[in-house]
N, C-alpha and C positions, 0 to 999 in steps of 0.2 A: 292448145286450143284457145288459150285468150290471148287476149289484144289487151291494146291501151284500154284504162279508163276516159273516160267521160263524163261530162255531163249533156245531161237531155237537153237540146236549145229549142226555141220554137221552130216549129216546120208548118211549111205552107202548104196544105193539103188537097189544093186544089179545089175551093170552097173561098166565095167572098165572106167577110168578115167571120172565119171560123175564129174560134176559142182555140186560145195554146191548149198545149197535149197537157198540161195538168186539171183544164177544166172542161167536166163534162160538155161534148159535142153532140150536138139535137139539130139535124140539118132535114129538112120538111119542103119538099119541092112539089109547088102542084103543078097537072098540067099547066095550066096559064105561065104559073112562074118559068118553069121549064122552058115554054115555047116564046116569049117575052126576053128572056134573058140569054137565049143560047145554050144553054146548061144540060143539052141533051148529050154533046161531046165535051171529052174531055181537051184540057187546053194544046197537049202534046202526042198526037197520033205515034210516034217514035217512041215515045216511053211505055215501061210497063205498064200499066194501069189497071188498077187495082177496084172494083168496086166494092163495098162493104155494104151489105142492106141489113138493118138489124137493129134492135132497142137499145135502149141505156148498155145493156152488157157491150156490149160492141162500139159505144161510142162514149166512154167513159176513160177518163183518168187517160193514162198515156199510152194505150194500146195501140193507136190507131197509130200514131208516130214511132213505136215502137216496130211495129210491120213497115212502114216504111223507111225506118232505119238501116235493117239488120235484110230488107229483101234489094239494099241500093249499095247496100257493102255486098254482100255474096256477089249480084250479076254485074257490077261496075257498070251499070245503066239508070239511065233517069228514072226515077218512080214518081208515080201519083198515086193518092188514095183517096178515095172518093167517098165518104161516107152518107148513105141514104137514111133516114131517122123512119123507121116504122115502129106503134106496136108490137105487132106480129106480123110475119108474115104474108097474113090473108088480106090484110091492109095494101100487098104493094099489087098484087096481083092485078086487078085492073086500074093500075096507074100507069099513064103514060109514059111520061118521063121518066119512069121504072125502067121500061123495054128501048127506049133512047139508049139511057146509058148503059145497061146491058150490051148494045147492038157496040159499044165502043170500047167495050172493055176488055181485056185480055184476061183475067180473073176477077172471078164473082164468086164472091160468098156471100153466103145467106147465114142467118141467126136470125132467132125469132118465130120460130114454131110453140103454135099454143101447148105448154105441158101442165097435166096437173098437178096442183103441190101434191094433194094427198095418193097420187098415184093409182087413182080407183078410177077415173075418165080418161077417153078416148077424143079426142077433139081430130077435126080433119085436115088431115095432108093436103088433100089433092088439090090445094092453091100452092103451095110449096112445089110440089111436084110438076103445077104446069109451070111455074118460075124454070124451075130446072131441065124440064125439057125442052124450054122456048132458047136456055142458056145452048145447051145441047145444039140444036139446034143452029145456033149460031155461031158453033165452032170454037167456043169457050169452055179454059179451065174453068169446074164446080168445085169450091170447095164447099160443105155443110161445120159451120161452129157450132159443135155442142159445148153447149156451157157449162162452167164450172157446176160441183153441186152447190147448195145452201150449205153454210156453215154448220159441223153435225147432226146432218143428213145424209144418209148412203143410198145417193142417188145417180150416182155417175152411171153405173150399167143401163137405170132406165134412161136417161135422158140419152146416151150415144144408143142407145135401142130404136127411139123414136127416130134420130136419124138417119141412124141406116138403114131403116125400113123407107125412110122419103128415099133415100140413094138409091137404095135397091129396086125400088120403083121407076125409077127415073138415071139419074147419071151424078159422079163425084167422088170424093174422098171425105173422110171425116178426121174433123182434124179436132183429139180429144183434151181439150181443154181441163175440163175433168179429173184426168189421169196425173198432169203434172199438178196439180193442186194438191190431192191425194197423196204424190209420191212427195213433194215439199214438205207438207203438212206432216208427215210425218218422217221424214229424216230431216227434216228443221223446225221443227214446229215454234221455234222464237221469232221466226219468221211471218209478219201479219199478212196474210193474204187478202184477208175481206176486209172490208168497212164495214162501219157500224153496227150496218142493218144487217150484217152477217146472209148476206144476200149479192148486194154488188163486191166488184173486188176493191181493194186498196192499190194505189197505186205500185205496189209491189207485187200486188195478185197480177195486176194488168200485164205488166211487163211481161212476166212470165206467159201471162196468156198471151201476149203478141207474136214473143221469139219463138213460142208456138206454132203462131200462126204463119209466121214467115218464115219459117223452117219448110211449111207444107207446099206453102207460094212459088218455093225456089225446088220444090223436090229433095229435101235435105241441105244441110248447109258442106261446103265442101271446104271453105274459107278455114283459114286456122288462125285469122288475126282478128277476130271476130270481139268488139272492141264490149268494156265490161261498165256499166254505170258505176258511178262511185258509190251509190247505195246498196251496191250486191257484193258481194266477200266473191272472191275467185273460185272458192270452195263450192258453194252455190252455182253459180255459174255453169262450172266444168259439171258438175254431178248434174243441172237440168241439162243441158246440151249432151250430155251421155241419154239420159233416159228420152230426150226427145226424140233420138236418131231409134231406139229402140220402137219408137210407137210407127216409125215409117215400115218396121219391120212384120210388126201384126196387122198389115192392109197389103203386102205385097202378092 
């Protein structure tokens, strides 16, 4: 199941002046910018293309080039990834240049649904939801990124709960973050997933959450040359690419 090593090089994400995949990416498009600039499509109608709408967790460390790594090895096709910088959610909803690149996208994921830390509120979907049906709508894979949980917090069930209550209303897949964090965390636990603030991930949480995410992008990986950063042990590797193929099995 692995490939050569590697190292991570800058990738151009289809974003002027983006930040290399090691530093956080915050990309903030208003209407005016959007309609000024052209930024409602993306550069290459023929490629994948990828939109990301979602906060820090989603545009952080090297996830975002990690999903276009590992989703441009699997289909041997050009990728783009587009990352939208929201808040939450309920921020993109009446945004323009939100439903532009939406209407160009071939995959849309969302992140960024209001959750409560202490788990005792309810905050509202039904801006997430009309995102998802206008996706719907337009003929486009949904994915939902539920996120990792906070650093010891057992909150992975709620947080993919909140999600697939938006999916189940609406349309997509859920692609659990969460789960491989959880199953790392504890069959490697010398492995640092988070940063700091035991809230965002480390560039090590990312990756994983990317290959994640572009496991889900691609429908599972079928690839067996599937190349390994020099900062992951083979070991690693093969045991998340095992449990990831397993999470495509609890949504079948």
């Amino acid at each position: 199941m692995a490939g050569a090593r590697f190292l991570f090089g800058s990738l151009l994400l289809g974003i002027v002046g983006c930040n290399p995949p090691d530093a956080p990416t915050r990309v903030y498009l208003s209407t005016e910018q959007a309609k000024a600039n052209s930024f409602v499509k993306f550069k290459d109608s023929k490629a994948i293309n990828i939109l990301m709408i979602g906060n820090s967790h989603a545009n952080a460390a090297n996830l975002l080039s990690t999903v276009h790594t590992y989703v441009e090895h699997e289909t041997k096709k050009e990728v783009e990834v587009y990352p939208v910088f929201v808040p939450f959610l309920s921020d993109a909803v009446n945004r323009d240049d939100v439903y532009g690149l939406m209407s160009n996208a071939n995959i849309i994921i969302f992140q960024g649904q209001k959750l409560s830390q202490s788990h005792k509120y309810i905050y509202s979907t039904k801006e997430a939801i009309k995102l998802a049906n206008t996706a719907k709508e337009y003929g486009k894979t949904v994915l939902w990124f539920a996120e990792w949980p906070r650093k010891g917090v057992d909150e992975t069930a709620y947080i993919e709960n909140i999600y697939a209550g938006i999916a189940k209303e609406s349309t997509g897949k859920i692609v659990p973050t969460g789960r491989i964090f959880d199953f790392l965390s504890n069959e490697f636990p010398k492995r640092e997933l988070y940063s700091s603030d035991g809230n965002h991930a480390s560039s090590d949480g990312s990756f994983f959450a990317g290959l994640t995410i572009a496991s889900f992008c691609v429908g599972g990986f079928k690839a067996s040359d599937l190349p390994i950063p020099d900062y992951i042990t083979e070991e690693e590797f093969n045991s998340a690419l095992t449990f990831i193929k397993s999470l495509h099995n609890t949504q079948n």
